[in-house]
C-alpha positions as CSV (number, residue, x, y, z in Angstrom):
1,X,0.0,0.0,0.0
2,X,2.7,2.5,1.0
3,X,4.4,1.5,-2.2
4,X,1.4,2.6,-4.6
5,X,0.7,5.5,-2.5
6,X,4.1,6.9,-3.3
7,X,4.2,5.8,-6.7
8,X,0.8,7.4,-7.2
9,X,2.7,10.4,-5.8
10,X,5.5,10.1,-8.3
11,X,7.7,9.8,-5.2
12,X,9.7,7.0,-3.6
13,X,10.9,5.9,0.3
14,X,14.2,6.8,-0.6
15,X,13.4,9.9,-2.0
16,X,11.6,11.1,0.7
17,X,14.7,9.7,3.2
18,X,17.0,11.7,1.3
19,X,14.6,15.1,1.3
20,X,14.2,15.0,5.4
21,X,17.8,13.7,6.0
22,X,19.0,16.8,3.8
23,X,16.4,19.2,5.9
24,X,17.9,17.7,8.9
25,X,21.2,17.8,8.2
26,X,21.0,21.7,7.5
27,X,19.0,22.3,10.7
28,X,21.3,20.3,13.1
29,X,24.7,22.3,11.3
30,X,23.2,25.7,12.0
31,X,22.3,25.0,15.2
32,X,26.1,24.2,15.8
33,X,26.7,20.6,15.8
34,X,29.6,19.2,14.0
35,X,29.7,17.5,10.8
36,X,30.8,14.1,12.9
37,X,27.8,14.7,14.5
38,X,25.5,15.2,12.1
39,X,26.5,12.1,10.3
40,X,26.2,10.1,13.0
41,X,22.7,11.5,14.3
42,X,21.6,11.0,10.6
43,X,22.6,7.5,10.6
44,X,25.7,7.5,8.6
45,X,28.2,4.9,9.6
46,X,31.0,7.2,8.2
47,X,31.3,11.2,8.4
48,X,32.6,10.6,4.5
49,X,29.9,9.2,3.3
50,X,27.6,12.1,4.8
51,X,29.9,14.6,3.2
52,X,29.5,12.8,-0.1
53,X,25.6,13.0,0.4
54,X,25.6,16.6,1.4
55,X,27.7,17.7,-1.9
56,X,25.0,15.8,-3.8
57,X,22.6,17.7,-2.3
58,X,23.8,21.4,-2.0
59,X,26.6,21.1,-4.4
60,X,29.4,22.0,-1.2
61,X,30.7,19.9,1.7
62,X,28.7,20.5,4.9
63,X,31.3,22.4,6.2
64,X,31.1,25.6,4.3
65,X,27.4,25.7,5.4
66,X,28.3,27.9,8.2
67,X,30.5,29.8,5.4
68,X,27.4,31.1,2.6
């Protein structure tokens, strides 16, 4: 059911995963956590591998974020 829901919605689980992990990932930085942090709390089992996801994302490393 969940499946054709989001189909009907031209959306997927991982898709919407990626859209609140990015949203949180951008609230927890400003708020002044630390990348390391951030990756962990999101569920990433490597601060690289959030960093690769955030530059996919926003098109720069987390940690210019604070930077912009």
């Amino acid at each position: 059911t969940l499946h054709r829901r989001l189909a009907a919605e031209h959306t997927s689980f991982r898709t919407l995963l990626e859209e609140v992990r990015e949203t949180l990932a951008v609230e927890l930085l400003e708020s002044g956590l630390t990348v390391e942090e951030v990756a962990r709390r999101l569920g990433y089992s490597e601060t690289a591998a959030f960093t690769h996801a955030f530059t996919r994302w926003r098109g720069h490393p987390p940690s210019r974020l604070g930077r912009r």
